[in-house]
N, C-alpha and C positions, 0 to 999 in steps of 0.2 A: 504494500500500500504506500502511495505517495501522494505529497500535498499538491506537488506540481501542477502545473498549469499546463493542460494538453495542449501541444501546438497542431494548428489545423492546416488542412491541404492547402486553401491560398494562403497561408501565411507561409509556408515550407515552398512552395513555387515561388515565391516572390523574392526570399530570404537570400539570396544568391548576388541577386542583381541590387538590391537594399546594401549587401555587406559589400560590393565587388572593390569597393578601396580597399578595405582588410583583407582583401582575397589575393592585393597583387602580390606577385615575386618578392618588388620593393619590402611590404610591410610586412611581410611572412619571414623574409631572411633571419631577423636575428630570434624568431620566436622558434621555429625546425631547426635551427642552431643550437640554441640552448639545450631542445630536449634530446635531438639526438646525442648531442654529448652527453646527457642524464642515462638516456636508452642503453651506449655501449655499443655491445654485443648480444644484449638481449632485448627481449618483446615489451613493448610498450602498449598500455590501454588508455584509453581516452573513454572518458565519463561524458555522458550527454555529446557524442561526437557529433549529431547534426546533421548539416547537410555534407559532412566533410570536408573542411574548411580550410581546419590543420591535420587533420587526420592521412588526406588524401594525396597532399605533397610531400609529407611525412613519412608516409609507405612509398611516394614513387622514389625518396632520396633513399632508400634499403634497408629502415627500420622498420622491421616488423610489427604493423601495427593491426589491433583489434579495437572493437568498442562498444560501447552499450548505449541505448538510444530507447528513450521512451515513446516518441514518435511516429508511427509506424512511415509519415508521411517525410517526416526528415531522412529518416533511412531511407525511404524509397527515391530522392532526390540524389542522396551518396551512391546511389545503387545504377543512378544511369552514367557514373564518372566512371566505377571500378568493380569488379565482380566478386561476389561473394568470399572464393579462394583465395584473392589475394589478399582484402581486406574483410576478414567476417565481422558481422554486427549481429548482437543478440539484441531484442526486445526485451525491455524495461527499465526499471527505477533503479539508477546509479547509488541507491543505497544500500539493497539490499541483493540486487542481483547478481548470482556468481555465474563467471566466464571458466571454462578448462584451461588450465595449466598455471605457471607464474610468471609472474613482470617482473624484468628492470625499473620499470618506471611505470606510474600511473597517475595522469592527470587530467586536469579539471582548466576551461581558458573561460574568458570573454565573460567571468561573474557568475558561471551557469553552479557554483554552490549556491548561490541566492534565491534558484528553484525550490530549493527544499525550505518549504516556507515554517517550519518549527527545528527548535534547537536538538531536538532528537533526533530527527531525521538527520540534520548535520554531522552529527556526533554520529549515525550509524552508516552516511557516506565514510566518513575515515575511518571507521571500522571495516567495511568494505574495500577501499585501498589495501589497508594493512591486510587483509587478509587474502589479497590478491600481489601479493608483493614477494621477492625472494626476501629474505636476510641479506641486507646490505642496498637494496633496491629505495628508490623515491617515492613521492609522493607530492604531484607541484600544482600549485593552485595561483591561479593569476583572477585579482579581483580589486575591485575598487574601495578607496577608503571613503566610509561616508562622509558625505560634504555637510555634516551638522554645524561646520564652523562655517558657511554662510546663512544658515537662520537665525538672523537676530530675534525679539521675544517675542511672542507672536504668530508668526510667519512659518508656514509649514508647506511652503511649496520654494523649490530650487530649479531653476532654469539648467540645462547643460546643454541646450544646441539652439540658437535661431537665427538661418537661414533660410535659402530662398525657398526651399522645397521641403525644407522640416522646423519644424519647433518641439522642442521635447522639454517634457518637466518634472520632476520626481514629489510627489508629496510623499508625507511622514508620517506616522505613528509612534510616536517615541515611546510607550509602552511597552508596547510587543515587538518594534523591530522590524517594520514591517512598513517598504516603502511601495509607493504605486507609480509605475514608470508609463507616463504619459506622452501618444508620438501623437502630431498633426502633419501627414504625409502628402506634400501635394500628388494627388493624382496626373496621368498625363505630362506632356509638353507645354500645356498652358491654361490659360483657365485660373478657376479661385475656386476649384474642386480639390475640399482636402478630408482626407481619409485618418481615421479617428482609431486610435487604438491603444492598450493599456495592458500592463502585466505587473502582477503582483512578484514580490521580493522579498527577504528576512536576511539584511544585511549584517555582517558584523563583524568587529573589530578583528586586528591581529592578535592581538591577545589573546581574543576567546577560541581564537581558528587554533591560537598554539595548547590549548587549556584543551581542548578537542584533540586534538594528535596525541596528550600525552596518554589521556582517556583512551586511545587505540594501541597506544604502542612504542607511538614515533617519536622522535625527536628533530627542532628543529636544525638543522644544518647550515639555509643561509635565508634573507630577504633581503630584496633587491625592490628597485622601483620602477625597472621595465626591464625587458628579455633581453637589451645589449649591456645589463648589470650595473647601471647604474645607480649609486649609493640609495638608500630609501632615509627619508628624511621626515622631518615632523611636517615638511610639505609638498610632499609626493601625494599625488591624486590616487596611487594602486601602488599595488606590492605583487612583487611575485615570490611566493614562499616554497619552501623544499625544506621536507617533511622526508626522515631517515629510519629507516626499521633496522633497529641495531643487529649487530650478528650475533648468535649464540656466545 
């Protein structure tokens, strides 16, 4: 059982040509960089792989990669890039679902631990790493630090994009943890048709992601504030964390 937010066929057809800046060579380099140097010699899985984003340039660079995907409509999107044998995908909830054999490396990109909308389910995503992990193997998660330091008192909504064809705004719940990521997409090549859409989130700090790993196993190794490693600071927007299952 999971909390997640099922993504639907037009959103899973669409999601490609939405991300296709994220998608290039340019911006992928130092991210299949990183992990293949995480990967080795050994198999890597990818949590909520998608439409295979990072998954799919990942296995063509000769990391053997697998993945799990809740979606049936995401995988089938990965499924028209690369086939089955070379990259397999199982169906379901990156928390609790187990894959045959072990990994080098298993991770998580683009926020998608913030699907798992209670602190359980989080806690029983890195329970699922670890337990998909060799001894001596990773665990890396790339996610954003919440921007609570731009709500002054009051104010419970945060702008993060407005330009010509999108406006995007995150409200809050500071109780639960629990933000709501709001897109206004223009439709088309012109016009003032805009397409309206929203996903629930349960963000949360580095702290408790490390307070989560120790509850599995892991131990941190390093955090960074983007995939070319640079230092993570009290004002880095995200972090990318790597999470170490110690050896016997």
């Amino acid at each position: 059982m999971t909390s997640s937010e099922l993504w639907t066929r037009a959103t899973a057809d669409r999601y490609d040509a939405e991300e296709n800046e994220r998608s290039s060579a340019a911006f992928l380099g130092p991210t299949l960089a990183f992990l293949a140097d995480l990967a080795g010699d050994g198999r890597a899985l990818e949590f909520a792989i998608g439409t295979g984003r990072v998954g799919v340039p990942l296995r063509e660079s000769g990391v053997p990669v697998a993945g799990i995907e809740l979606s049936e409509h995401m995988a089938a999107v990965l499924r028209r890039k690369i086939d089955e044998e070379t990259l397999p995908v199982t169906i379901g909830d990156m928390a609790t679902t187990v894959v045959p054999g072990d990994f080098t490396l298993v991770y998580l990109v683009y926020n998608t631990i913030t699907n798992l909308l209670t602190q359980d389910e989080q806690v029983e995503c890195f329970r699922n790493a670890a337990r998909h992990l060799k001894p001596g193997g990773r665990f890396v998660i790339e996610l954003g630090v919440p921007p609570l330091r731009f709500l002054p008192p009051g104010q419970l909504a945060v702008p993060f994009d407005v330009s010509e064809r999108h406006v995007g705004f995150d409200t809050f719940d500071l109780v639960e943890q629990i933000l709501v990521s709001h897109h206004f997409t223009r439709d088309g090549d012109g016009g003032d048709r805009y397409r309206r859409d929203s996903s629930r989130h349960r963000y949360a700090w580095p702290a408790e992601l490390d307070l989560m790993a120790r509850l599995a196993g892991l131990e941190l190794e390093r955090r960074v504030a983007d995939w070319s490693g640079e230092p993570f600071t009290e004002n880095s927007a995200k972090h990318i964390s790597v999470w170490r299952k110690p050896s016997p």
